[in-house]
C-alpha positions in Angstrom: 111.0 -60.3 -230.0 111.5 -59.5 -226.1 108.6 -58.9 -224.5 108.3 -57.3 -221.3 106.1 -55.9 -218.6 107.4 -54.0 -215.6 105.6 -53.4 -212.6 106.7 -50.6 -210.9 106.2 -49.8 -207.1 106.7 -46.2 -205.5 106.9 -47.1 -202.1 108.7 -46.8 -199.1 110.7 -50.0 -197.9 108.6 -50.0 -194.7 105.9 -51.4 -197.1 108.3 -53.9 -197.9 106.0 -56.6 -196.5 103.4 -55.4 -198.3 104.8 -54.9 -201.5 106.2 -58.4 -201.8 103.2 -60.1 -200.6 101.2 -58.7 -203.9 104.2 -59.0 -206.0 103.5 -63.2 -205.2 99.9 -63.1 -205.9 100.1 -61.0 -209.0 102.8 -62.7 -210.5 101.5 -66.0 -211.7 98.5 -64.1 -212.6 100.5 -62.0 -215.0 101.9 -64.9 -215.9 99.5 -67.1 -216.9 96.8 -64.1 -218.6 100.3 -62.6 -220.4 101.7 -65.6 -221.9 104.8 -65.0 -223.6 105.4 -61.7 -221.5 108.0 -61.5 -219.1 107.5 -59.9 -215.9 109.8 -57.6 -214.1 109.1 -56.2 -210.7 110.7 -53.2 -210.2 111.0 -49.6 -207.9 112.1 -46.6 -208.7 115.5 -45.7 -207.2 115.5 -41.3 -208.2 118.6 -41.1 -205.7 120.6 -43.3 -208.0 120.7 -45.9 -205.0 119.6 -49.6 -205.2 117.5 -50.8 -201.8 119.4 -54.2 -201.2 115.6 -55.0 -199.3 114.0 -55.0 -202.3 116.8 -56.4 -204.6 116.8 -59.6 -202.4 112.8 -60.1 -203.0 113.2 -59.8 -206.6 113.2 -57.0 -207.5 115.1 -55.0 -209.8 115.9 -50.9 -209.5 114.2 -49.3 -212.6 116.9 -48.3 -214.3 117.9 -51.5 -214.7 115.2 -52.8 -215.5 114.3 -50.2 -218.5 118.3 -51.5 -219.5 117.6 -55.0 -219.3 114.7 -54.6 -221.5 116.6 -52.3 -224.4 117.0 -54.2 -227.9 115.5 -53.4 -231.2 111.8 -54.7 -231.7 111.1 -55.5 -227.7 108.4 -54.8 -226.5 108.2 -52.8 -223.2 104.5 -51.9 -220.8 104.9 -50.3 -217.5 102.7 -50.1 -214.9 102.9 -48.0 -211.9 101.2 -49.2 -208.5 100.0 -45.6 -207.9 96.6 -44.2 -207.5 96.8 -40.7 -209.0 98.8 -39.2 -211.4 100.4 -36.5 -209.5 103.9 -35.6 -208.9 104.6 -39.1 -208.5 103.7 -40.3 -211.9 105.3 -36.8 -213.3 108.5 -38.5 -212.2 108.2 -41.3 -213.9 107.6 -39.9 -216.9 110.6 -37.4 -216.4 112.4 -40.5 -215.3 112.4 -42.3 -218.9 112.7 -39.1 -220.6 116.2 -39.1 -218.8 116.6 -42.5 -219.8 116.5 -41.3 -223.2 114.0 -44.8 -223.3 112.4 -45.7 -226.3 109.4 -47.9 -228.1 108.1 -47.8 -224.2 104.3 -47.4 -223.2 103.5 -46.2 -219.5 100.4 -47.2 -218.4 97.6 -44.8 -216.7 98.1 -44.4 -212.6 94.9 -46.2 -211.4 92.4 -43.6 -210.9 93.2 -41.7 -214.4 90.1 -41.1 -216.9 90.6 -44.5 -218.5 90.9 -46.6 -215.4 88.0 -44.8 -213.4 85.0 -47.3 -214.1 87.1 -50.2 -213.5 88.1 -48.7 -210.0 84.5 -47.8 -209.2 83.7 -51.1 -210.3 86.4 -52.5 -207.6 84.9 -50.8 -205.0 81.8 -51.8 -205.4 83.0 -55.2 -204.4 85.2 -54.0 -201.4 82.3 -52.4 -200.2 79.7 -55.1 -201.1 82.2 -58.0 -199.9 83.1 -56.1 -196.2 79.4 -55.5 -195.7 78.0 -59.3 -196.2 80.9 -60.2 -193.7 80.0 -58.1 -191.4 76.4 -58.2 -191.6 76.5 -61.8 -192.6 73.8 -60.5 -195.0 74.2 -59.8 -198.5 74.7 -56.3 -200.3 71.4 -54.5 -199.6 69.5 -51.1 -201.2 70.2 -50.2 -197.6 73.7 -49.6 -198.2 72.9 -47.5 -201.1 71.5 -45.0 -198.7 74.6 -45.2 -196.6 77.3 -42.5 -196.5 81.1 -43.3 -197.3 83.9 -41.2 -196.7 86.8 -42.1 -199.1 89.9 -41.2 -197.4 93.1 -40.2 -199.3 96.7 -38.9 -199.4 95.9 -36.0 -201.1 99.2 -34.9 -202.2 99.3 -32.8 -205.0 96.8 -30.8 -207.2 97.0 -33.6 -210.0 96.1 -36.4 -207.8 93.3 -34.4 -206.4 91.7 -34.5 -209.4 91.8 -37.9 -209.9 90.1 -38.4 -206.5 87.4 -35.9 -207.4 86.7 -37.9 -210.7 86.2 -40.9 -208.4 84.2 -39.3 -206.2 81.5 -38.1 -209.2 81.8 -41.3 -210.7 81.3 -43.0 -207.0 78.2 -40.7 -206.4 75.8 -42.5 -209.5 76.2 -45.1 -206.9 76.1 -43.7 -204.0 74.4 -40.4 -203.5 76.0 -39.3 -200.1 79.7 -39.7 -200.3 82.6 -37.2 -199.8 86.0 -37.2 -200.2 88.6 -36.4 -197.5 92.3 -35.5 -197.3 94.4 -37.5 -194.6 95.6 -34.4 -192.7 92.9 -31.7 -194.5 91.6 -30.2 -190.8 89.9 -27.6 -192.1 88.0 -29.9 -194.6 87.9 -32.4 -191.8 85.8 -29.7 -189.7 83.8 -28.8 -192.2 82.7 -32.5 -192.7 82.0 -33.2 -189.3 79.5 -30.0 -189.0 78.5 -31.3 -191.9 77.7 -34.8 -190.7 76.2 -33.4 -187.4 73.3 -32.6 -189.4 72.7 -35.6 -190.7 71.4 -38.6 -189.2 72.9 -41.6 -191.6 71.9 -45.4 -190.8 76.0 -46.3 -191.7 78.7 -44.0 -191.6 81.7 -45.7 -193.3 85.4 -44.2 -193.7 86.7 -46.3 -196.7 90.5 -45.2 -196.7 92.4 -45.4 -200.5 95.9 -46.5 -199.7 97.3 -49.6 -201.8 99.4 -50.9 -199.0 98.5 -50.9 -195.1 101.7 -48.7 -194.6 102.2 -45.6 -192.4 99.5 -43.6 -193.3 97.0 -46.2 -193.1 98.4 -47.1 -189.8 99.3 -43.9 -188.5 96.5 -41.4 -190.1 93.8 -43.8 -190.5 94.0 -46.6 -188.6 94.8 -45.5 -185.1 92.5 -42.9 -182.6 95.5 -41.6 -180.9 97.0 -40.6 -184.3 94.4 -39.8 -187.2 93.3 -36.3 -187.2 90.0 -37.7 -188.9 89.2 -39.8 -186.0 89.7 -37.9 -183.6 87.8 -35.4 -184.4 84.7 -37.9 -184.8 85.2 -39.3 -181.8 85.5 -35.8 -179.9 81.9 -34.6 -182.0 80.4 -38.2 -181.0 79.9 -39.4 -184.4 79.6 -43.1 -184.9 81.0 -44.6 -187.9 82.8 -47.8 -189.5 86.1 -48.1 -191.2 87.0 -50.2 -193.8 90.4 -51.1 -192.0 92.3 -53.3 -195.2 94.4 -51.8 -197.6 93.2 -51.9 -201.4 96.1 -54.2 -201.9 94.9 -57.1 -199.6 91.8 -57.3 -201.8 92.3 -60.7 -204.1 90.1 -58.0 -206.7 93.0 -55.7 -207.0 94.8 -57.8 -209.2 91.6 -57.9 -211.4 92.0 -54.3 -211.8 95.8 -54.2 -212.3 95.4 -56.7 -215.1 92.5 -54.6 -216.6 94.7 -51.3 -216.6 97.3 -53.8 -218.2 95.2 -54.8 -221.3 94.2 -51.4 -221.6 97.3 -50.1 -222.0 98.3 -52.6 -224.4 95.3 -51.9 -226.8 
């Protein structure tokens, strides 16, 4: 009996650096926890076109892939690198209905009902982890009186739930936290009136991107560019950001692997 799990990424190639740098460190990880499994690594090519980048890194256009794996009694798990099951994971579904694929299971997108405690769980130790460095101190009650800003893509209605589940789960931690769309001005406004009213120890902008791609570089990471920093800056608030991409945390994997076993329960 085959037996297969594919990793799909739904990136852009300017990620490419990104993508391939997890696809090393997950690999023997998959390997060695999935023993008997092979392990594709894979993208999604909707415009029927193969990305020769990719292709010469390993990886293998998904409709390949989902062909490679075909046979009687294999056994096929996907699971998408996405955060929220929005449009993108809509197509993915659509995707291997056009396939016609069968005796397949698709895993959850990361932040969906069944992966939410792990998550929250994963960024506890982000947070904790970037805190003792920086401090040089360990992970304090003080923190637990801090307010984060979880910063996302927000791109559809779908995913946006998904964010809001994390958020109420993320609260039973920590009480002052809000969620905030990339390029959301009006929300952005509201939150820094909000803020202005407040007098918080730590500020911290903790932006959810898996790889440190355009929008973490572009709408995040830079005061020229982000619309959410420069509208702190202009109001004078003072705040931290949590400048890696999930992705560069050696957790990650932890959390890829636990959506994995889910899904094959």
């Amino acid at each position: 009996m085959n037996k297969n799990i594919i990793i799909l990424v739904y990136n852009k190639t300017s990620d490419i650096n990104e993508i391939y740098c997890l696809k090393k460190r997950l690999e023997p990880r998959l390997l060695d926890i999935f023993q008997g499994f092979e392990v594709i690594h894979s993208y999604m090519d909707l415009k029927a076109e193969e990305d020769e980048k990719l292709n010469n890194l390993g990886f293998i256009a998904f409709s390949k892939a989902i062909k490679c794996c075909e046979g009687k009694g294999s056994k096929v798990y996907i699971q998408p690198l996405i955060l929220a099951g929005g449009e993108i994971f809509r197509n993915i579904q659509s995707y291997l209905v056009m396939m016609k694929a069968e005796d397949i299971r698709l895993g959850e997108a990361l932040l969906e009902t069944g992966n939410i405690e792990n998550f929250k769980i994963f960024l506890m130790k982000l947070i904790n982890e970037s805190y003792s460095k920086k401090q040089e101190k360990k992970y304090t009650e003080d923190f637990r009186n801090s307010a984060y800003i979880f910063i996302v893509h927000g791109s559809s209605r779908r995913g946006n739930i998904s964010y809001e589940r994390l958020k109420k789960a993320i609260k039973e931690e920590f009480p002052y936290s809000f969620l905030i769309s990339i390029r959301d001005k009006e929300a952005i406004e509201a939150l820094v009136e909000e803020l202005k009213e407040k007098d918080y120890k730590n500020l911290t902008m903790i932006p959810l991107f898996i790889y440190n791609g355009y929008h973490m570089k572009e709408d995040i990471l830079s005061e020229k560019t982000s619309l959410i920093q420069r509208e702190f800056i202009k109001q004078g608030i003072n705040y931290d950001i949590l400048n890696g991409a999930l992705a560069d945390e050696g957790y990650f994997i932890d959390l890829i692997i636990k959506c994995i076993e889910k899904m094959m329960l």
